[in-house]
Jmol script that loads the backbone (N, CA, C; Angstrom):
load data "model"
ATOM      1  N   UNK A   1       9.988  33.718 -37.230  1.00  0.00           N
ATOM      2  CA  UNK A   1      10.455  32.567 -37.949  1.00  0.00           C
ATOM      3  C   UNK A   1      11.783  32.067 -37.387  1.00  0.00           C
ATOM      4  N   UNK A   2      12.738  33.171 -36.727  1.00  0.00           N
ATOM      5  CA  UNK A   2      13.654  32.678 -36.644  1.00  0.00           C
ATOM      6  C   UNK A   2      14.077  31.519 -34.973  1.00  0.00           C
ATOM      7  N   UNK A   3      12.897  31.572 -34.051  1.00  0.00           N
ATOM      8  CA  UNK A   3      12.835  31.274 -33.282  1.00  0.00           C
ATOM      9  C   UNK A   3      12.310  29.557 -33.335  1.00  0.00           C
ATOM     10  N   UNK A   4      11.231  29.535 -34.583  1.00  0.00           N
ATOM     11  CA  UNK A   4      10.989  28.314 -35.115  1.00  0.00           C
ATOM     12  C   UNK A   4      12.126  28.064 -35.531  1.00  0.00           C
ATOM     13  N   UNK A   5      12.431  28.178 -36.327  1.00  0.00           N
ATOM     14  CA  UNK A   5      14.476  27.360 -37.022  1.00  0.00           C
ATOM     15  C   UNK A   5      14.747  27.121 -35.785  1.00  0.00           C
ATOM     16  N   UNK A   6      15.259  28.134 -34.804  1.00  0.00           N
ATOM     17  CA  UNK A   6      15.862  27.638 -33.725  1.00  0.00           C
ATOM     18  C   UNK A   6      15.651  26.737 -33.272  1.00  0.00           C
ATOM     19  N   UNK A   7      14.372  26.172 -33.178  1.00  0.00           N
ATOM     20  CA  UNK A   7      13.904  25.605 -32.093  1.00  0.00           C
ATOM     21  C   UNK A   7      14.138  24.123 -33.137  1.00  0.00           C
ATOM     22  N   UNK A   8      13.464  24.074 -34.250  1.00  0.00           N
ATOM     23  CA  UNK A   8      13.670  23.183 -35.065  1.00  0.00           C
ATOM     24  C   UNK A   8      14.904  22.015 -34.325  1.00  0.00           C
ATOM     25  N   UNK A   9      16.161  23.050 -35.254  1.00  0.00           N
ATOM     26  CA  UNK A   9      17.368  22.826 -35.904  1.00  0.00           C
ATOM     27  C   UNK A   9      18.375  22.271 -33.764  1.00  0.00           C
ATOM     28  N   UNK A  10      17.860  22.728 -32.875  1.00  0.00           N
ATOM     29  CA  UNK A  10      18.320  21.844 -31.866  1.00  0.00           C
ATOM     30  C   UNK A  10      17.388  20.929 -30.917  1.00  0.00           C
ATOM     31  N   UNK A  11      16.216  20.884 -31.719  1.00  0.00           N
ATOM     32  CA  UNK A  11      15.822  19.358 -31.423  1.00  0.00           C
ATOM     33  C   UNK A  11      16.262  18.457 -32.225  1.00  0.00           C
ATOM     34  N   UNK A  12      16.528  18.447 -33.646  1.00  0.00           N
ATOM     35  CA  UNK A  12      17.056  17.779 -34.852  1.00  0.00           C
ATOM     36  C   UNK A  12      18.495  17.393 -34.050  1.00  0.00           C
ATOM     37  N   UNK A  13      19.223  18.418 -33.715  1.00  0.00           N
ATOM     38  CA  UNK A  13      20.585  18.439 -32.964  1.00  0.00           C
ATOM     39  C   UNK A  13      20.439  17.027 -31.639  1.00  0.00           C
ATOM     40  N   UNK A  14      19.571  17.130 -31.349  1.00  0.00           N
ATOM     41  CA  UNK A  14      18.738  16.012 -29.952  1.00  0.00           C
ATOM     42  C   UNK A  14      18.920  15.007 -30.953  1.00  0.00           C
ATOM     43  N   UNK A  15      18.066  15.030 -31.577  1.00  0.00           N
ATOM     44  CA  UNK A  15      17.573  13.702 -32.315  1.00  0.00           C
ATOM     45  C   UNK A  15      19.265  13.023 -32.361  1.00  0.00           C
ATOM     46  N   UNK A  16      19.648  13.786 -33.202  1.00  0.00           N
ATOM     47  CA  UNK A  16      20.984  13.417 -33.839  1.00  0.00           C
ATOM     48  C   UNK A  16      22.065  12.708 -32.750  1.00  0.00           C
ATOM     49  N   UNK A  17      21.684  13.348 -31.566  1.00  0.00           N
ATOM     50  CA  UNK A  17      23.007  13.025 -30.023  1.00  0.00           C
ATOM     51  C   UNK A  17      22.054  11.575 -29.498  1.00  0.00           C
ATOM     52  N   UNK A  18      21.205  11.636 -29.666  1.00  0.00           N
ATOM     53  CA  UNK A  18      19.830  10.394 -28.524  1.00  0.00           C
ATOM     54  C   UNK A  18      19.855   9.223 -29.342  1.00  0.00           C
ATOM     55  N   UNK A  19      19.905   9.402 -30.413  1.00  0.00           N
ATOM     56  CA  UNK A  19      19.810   8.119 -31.077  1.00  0.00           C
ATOM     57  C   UNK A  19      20.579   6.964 -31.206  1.00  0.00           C
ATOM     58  N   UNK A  20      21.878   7.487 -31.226  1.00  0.00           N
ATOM     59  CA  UNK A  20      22.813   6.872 -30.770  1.00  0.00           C
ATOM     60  C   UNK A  20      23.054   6.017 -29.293  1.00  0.00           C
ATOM     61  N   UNK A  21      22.916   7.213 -28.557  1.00  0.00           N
ATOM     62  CA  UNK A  21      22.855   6.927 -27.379  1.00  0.00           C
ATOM     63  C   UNK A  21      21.863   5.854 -26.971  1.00  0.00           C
ATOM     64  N   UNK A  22      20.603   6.330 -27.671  1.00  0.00           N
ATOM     65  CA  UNK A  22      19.663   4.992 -27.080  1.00  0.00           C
ATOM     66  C   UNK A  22      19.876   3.395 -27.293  1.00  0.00           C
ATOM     67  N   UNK A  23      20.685   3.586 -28.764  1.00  0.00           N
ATOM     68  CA  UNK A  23      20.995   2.288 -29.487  1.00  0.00           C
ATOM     69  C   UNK A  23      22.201   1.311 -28.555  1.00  0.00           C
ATOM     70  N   UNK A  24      22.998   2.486 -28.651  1.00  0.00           N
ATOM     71  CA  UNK A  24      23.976   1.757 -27.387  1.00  0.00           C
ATOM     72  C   UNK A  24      23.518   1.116 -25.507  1.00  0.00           C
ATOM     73  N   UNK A  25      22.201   2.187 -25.840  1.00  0.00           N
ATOM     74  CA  UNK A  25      21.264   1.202 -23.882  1.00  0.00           C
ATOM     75  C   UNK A  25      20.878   0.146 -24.952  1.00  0.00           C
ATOM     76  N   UNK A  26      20.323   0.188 -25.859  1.00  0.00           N
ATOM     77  CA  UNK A  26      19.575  -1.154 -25.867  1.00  0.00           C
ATOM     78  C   UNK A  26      20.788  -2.052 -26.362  1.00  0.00           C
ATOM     79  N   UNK A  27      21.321  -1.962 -26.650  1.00  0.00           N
ATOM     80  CA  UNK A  27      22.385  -3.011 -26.962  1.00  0.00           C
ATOM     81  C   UNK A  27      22.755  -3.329 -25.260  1.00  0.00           C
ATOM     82  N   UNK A  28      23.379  -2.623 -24.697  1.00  0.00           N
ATOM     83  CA  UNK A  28      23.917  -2.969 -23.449  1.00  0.00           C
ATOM     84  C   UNK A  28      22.906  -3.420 -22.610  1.00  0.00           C
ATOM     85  N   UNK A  29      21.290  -2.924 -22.187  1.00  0.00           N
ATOM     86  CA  UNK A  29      20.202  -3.127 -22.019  1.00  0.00           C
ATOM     87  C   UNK A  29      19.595  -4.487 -22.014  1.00  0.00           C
ATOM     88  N   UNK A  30      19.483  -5.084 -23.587  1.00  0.00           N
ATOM     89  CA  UNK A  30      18.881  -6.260 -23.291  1.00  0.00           C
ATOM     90  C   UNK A  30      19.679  -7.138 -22.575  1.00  0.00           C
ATOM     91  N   UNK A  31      20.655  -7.322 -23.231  1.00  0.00           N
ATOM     92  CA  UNK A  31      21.217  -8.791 -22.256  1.00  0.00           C
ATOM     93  C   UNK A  31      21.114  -8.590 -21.011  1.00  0.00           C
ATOM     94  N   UNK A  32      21.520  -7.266 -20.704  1.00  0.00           N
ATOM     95  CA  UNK A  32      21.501  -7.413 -18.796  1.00  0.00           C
ATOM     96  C   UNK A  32      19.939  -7.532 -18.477  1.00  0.00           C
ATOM     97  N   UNK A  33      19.092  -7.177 -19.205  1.00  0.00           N
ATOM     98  CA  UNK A  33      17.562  -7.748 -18.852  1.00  0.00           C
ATOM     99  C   UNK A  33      17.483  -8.850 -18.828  1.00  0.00           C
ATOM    100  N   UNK A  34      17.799 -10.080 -20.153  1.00  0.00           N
ATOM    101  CA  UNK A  34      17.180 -11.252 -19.655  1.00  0.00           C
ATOM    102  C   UNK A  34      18.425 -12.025 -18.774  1.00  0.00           C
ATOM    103  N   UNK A  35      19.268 -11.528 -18.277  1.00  0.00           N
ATOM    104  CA  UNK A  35      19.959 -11.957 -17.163  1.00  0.00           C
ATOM    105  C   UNK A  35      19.386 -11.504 -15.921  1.00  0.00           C
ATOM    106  N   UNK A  36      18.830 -10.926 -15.456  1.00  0.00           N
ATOM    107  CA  UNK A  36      18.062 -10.453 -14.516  1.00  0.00           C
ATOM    108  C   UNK A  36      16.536 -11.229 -14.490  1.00  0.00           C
ATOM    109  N   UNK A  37      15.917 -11.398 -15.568  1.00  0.00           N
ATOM    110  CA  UNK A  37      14.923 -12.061 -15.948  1.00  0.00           C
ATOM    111  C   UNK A  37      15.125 -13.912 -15.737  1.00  0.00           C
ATOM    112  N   UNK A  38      16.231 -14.166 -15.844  1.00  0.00           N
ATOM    113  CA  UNK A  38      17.001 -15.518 -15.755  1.00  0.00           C
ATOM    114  C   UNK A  38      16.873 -15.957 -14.277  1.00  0.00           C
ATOM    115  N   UNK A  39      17.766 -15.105 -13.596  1.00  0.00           N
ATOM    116  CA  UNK A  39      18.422 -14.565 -12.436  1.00  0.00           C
ATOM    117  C   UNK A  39      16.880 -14.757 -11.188  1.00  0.00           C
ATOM    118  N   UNK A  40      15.531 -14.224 -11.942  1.00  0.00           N
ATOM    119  CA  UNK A  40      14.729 -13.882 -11.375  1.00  0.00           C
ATOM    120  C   UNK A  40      13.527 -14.887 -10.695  1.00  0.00           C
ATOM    121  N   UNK A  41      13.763 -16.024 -12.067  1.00  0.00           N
ATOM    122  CA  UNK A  41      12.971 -17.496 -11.919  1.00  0.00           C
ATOM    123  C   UNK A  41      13.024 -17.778 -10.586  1.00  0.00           C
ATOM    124  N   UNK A  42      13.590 -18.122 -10.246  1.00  0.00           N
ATOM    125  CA  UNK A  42      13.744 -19.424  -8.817  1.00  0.00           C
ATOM    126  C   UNK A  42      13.028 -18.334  -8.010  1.00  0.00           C
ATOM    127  N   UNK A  43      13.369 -16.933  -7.455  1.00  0.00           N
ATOM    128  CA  UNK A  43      12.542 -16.176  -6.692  1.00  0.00           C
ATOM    129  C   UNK A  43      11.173 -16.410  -6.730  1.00  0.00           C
ATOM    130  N   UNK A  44      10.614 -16.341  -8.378  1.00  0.00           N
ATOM    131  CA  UNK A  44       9.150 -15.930  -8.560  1.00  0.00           C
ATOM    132  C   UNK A  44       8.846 -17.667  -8.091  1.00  0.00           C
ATOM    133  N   UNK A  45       9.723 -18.711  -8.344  1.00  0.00           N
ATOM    134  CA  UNK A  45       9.271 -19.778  -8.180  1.00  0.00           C
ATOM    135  C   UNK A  45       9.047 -20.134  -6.427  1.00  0.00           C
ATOM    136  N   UNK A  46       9.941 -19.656  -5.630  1.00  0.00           N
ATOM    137  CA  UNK A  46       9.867 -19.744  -4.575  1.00  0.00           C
ATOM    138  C   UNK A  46       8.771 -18.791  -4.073  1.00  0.00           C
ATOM    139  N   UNK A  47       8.554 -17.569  -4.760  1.00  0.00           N
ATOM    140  CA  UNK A  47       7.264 -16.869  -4.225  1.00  0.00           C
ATOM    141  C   UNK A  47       6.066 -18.065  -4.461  1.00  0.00           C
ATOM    142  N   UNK A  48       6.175 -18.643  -5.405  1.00  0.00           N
ATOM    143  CA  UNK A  48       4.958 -18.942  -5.680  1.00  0.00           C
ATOM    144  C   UNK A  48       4.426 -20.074  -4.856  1.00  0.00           C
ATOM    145  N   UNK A  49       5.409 -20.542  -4.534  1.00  0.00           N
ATOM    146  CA  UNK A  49       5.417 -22.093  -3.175  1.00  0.00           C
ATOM    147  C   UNK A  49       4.970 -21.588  -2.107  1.00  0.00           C
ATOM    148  N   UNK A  50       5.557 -20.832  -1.428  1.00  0.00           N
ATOM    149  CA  UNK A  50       5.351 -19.898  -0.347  1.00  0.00           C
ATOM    150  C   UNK A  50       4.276 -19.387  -0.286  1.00  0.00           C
ATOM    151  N   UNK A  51       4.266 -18.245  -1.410  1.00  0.00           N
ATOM    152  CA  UNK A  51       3.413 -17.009  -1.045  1.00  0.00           C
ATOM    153  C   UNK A  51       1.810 -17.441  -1.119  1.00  0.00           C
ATOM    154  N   UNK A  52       1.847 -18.444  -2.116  1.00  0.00           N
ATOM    155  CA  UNK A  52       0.079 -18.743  -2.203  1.00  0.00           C
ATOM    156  C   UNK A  52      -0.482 -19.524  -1.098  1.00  0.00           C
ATOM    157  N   UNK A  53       0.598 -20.298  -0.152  1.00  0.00           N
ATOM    158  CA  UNK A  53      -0.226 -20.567   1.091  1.00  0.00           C
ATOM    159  C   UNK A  53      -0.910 -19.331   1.827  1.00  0.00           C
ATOM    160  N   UNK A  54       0.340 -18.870   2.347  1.00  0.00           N
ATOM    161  CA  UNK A  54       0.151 -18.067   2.708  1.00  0.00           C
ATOM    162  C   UNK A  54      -0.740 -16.447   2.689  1.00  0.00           C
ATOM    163  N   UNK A  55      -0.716 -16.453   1.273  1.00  0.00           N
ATOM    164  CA  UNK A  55      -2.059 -15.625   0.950  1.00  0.00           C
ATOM    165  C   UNK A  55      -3.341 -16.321   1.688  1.00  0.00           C
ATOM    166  N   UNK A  56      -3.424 -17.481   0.774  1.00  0.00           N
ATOM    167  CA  UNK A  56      -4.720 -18.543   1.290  1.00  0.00           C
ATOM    168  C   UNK A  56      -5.398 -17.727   2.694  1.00  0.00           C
ATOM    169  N   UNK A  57      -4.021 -18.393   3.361  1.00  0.00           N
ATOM    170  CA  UNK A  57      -4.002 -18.218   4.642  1.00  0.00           C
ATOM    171  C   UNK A  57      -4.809 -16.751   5.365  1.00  0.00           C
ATOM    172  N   UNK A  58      -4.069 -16.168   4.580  1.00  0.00           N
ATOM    173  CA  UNK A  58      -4.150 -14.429   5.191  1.00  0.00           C
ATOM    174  C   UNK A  58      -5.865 -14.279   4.603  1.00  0.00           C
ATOM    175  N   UNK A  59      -5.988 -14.987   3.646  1.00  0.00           N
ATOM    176  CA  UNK A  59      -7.143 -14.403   3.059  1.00  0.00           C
ATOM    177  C   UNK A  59      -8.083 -15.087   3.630  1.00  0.00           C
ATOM    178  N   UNK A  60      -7.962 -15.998   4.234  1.00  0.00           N
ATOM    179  CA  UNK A  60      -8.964 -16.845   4.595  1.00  0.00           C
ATOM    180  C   UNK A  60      -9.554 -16.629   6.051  1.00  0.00           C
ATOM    181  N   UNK A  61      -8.171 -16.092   7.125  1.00  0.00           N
ATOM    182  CA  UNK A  61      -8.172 -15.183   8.702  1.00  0.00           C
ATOM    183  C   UNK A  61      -8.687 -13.821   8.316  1.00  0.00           C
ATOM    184  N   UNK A  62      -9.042 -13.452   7.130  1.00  0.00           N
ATOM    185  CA  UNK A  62      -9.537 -12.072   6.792  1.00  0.00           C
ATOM    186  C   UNK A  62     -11.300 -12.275   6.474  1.00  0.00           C
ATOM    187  N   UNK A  63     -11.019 -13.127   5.939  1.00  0.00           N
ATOM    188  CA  UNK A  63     -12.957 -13.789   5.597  1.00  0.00           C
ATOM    189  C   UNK A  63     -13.372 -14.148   7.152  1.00  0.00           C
ATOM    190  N   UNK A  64     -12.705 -14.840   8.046  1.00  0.00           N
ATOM    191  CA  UNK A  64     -13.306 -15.115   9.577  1.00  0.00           C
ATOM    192  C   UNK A  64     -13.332 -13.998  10.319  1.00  0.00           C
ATOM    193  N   UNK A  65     -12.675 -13.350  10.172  1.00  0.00           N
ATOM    194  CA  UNK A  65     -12.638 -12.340  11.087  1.00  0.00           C
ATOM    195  C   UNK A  65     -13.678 -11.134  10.345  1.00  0.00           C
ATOM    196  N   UNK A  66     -13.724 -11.116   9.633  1.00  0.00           N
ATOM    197  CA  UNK A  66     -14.927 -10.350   9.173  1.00  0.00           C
ATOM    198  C   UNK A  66     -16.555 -10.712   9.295  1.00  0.00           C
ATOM    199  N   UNK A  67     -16.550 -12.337   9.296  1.00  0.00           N
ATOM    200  CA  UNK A  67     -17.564 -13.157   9.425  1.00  0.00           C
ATOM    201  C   UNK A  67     -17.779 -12.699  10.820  1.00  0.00           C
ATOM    202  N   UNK A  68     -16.724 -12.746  12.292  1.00  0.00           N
ATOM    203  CA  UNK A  68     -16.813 -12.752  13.339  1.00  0.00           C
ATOM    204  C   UNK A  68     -17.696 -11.253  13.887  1.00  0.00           C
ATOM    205  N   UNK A  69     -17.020 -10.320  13.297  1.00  0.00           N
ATOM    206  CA  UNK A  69     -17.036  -8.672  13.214  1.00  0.00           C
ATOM    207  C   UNK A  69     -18.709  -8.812  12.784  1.00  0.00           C
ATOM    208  N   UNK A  70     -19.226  -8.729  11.912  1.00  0.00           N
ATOM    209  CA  UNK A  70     -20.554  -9.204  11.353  1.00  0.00           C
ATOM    210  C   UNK A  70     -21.140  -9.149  12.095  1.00  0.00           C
ATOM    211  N   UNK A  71     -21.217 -10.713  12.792  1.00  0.00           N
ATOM    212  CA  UNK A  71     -21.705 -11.026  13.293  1.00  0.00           C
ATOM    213  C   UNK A  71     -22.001 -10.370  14.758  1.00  0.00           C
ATOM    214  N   UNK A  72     -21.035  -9.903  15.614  1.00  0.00           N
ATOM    215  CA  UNK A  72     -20.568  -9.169  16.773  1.00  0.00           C
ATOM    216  C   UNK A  72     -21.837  -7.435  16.246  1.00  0.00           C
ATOM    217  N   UNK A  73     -21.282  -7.328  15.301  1.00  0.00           N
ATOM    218  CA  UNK A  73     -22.418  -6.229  14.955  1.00  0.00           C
ATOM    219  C   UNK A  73     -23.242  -5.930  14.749  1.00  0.00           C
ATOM    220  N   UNK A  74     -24.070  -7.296  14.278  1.00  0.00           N
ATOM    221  CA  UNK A  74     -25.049  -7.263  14.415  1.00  0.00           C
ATOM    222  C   UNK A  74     -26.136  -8.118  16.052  1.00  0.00           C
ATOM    223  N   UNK A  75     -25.154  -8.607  16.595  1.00  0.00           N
ATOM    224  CA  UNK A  75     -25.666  -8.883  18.070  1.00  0.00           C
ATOM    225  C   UNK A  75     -25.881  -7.272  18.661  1.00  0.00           C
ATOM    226  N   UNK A  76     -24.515  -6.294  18.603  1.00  0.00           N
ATOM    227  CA  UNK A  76     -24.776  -5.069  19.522  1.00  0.00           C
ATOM    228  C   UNK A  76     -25.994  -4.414  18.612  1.00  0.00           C
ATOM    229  N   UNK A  77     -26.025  -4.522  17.497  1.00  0.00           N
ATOM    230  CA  UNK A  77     -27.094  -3.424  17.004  1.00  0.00           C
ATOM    231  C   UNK A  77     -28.847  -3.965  17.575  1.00  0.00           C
ATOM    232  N   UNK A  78     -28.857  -5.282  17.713  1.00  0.00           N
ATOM    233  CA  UNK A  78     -29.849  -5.883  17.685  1.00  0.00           C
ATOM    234  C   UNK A  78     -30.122  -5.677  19.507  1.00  0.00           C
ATOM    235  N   UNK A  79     -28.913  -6.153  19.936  1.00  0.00           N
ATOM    236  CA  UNK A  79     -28.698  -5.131  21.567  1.00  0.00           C
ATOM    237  C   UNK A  79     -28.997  -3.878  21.589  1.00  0.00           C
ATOM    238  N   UNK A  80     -28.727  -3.163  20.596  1.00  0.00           N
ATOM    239  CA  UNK A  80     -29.327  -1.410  20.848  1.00  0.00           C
ATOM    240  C   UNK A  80     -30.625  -0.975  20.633  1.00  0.00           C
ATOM    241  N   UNK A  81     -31.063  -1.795  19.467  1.00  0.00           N
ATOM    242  CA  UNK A  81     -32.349  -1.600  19.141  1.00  0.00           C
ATOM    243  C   UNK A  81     -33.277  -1.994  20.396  1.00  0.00           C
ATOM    244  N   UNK A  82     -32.733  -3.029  21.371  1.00  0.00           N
ATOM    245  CA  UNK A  82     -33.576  -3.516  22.497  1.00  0.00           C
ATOM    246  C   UNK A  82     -33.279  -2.705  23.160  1.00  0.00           C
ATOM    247  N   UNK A  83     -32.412  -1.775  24.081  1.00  0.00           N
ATOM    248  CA  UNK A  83     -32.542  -1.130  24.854  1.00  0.00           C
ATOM    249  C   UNK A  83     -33.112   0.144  24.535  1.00  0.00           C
ATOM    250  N   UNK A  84     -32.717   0.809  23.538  1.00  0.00           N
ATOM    251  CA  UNK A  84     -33.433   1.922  22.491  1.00  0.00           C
ATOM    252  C   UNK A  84     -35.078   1.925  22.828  1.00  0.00           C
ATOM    253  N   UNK A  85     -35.445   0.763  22.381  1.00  0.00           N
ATOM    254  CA  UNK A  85     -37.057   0.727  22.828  1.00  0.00           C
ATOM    255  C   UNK A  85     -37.535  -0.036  24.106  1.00  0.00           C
ATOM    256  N   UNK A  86     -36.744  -0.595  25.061  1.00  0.00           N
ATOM    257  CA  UNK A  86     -37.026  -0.037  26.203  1.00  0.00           C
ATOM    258  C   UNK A  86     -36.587   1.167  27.224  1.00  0.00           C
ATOM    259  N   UNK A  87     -35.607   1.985  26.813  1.00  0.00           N
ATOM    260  CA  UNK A  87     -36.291   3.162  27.511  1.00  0.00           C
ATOM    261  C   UNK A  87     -37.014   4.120  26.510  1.00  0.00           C
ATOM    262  N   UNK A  88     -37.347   3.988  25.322  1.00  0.00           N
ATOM    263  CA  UNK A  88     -38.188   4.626  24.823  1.00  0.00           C
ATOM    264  C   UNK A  88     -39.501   4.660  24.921  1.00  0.00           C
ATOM    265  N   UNK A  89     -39.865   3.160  24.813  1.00  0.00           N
ATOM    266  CA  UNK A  89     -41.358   2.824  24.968  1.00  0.00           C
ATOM    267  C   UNK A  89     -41.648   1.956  26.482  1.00  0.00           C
ATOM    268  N   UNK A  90     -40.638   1.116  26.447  1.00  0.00           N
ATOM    269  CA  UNK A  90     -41.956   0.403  28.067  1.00  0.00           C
ATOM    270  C   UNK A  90     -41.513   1.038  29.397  1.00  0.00           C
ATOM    271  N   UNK A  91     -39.977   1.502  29.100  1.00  0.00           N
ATOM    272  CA  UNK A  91     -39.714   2.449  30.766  1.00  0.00           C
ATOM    273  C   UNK A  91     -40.895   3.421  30.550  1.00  0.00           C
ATOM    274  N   UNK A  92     -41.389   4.488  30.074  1.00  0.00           N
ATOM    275  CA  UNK A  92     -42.164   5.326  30.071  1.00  0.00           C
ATOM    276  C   UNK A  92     -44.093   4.633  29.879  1.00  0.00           C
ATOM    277  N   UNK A  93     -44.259   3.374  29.842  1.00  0.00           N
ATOM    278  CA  UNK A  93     -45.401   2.863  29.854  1.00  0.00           C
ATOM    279  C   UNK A  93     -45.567   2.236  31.582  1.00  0.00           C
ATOM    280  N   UNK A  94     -43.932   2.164  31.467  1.00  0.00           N
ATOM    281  CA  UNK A  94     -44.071   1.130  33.224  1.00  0.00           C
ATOM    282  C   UNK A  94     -44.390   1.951  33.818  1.00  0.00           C
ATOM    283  N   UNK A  95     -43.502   3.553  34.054  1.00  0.00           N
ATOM    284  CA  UNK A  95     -43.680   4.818  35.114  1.00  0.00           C
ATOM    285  C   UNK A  95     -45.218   5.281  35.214  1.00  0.00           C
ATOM    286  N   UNK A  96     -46.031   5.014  34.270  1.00  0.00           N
ATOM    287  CA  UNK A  96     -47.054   5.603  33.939  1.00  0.00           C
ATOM    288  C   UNK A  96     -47.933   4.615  34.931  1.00  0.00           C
ATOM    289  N   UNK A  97     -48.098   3.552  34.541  1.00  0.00           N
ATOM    290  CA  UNK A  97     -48.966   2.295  35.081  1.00  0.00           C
ATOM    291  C   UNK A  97     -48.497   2.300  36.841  1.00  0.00           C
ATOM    292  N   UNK A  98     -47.311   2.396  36.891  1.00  0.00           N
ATOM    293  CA  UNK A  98     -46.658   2.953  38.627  1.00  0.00           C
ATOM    294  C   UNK A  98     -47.582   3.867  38.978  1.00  0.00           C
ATOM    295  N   UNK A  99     -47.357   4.942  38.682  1.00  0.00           N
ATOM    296  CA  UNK A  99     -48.010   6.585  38.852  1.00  0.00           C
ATOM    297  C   UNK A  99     -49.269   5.641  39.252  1.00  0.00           C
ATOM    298  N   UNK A 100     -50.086   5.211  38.342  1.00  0.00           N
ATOM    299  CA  UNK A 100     -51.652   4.800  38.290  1.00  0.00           C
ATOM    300  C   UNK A 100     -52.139   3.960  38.910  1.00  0.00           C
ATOM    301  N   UNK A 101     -50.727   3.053  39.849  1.00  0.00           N
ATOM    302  CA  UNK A 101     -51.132   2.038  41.050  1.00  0.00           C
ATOM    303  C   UNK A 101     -51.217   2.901  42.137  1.00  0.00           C
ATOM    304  N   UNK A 102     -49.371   3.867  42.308  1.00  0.00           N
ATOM    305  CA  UNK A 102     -49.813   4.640  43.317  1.00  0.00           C
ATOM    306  C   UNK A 102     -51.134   5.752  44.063  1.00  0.00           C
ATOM    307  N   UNK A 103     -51.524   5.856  42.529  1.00  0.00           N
ATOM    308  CA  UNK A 103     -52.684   6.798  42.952  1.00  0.00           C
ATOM    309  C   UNK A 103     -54.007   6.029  43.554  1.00  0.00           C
ATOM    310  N   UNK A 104     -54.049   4.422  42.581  1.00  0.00           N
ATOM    311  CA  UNK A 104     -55.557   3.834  43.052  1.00  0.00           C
ATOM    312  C   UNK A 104     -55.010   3.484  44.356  1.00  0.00           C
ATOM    313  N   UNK A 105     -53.861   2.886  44.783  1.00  0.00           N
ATOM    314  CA  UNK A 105     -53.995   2.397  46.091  1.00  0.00           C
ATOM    315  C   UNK A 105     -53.919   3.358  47.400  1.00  0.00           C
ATOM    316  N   UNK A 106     -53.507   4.373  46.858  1.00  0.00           N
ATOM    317  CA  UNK A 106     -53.508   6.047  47.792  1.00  0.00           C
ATOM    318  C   UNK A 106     -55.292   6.234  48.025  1.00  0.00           C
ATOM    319  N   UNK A 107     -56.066   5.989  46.508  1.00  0.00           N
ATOM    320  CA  UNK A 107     -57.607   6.244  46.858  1.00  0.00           C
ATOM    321  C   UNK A 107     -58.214   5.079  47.940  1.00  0.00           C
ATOM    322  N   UNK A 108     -57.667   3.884  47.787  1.00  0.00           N
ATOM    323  CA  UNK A 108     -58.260   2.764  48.366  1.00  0.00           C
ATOM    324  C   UNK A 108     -57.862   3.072  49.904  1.00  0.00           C
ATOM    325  N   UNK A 109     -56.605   3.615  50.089  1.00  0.00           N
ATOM    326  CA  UNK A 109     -56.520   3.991  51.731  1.00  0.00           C
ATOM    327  C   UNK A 109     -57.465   4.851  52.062  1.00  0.00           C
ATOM    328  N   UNK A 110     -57.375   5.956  51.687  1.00  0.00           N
ATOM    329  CA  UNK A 110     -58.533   6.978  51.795  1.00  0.00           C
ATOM    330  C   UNK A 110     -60.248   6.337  52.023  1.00  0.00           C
ATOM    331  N   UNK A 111     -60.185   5.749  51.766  1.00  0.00           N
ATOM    332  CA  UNK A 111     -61.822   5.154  51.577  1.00  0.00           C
ATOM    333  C   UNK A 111     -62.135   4.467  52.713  1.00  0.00           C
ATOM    334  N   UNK A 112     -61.065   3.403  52.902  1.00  0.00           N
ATOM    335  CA  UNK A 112     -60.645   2.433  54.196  1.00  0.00           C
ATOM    336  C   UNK A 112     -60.779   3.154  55.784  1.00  0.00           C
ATOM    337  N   UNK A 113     -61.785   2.797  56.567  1.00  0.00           N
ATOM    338  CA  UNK A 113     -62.098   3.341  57.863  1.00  0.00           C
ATOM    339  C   UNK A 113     -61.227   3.223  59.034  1.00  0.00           C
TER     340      UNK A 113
END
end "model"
wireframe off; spacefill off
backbone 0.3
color backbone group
């Protein structure tokens, strides 16, 4: 029990020192806020002249260049898929049909007097 009291009786002790203290930030506190808040207008106003071109801007070289990228990616993929299946499928259909000239025209010498 006696550790509860303790503990109690110097947070109560807190309470008692903070409260004060806090009353005196907010007294000193607000005004220097909306002087800062005052202070702050013309910035946010000048951001806002400025900065929304310029977003525009940024956002808009970010949509093209992604459009560009896209596009670029899907030319090489459409490029890979073509070379992909030619040496997959017609290099290995051409070698074959080769092989099968060299051999008939190897028989046709042979035959030839």
């Amino acid at each position: 029990m006696r550790p509860f009291l303790k503990f109690f009786l110097v947070g109560l002790a807190g309470l008692v020192l903070l409260i004060p203290v806090g009353l005196g930030l907010i007294t000193i506190g607000l005004p220097v806020m909306a002087a800062l808040v005052v202070l702050t207008i013309p910035v946010v106003v000048v951001f806002a002249i400025v900065g929304i071109p310029v977003f525009l801007t940024a956002a808009l070289a970010v949509v093209i260049l992604s459009i560009v990228f896209g596009v670029l990616g899907l030319v090489l993929g459409i490029g890979y898929v073509v070379v992909k299946l030619l040496l997959m499928v017609v290099l290995p259909i051409a070698i074959v049909g080769w092989l099968i000239t060299l051999f008939v025209d190897s028989r046709k010498q042979d035959r030839m007097p």
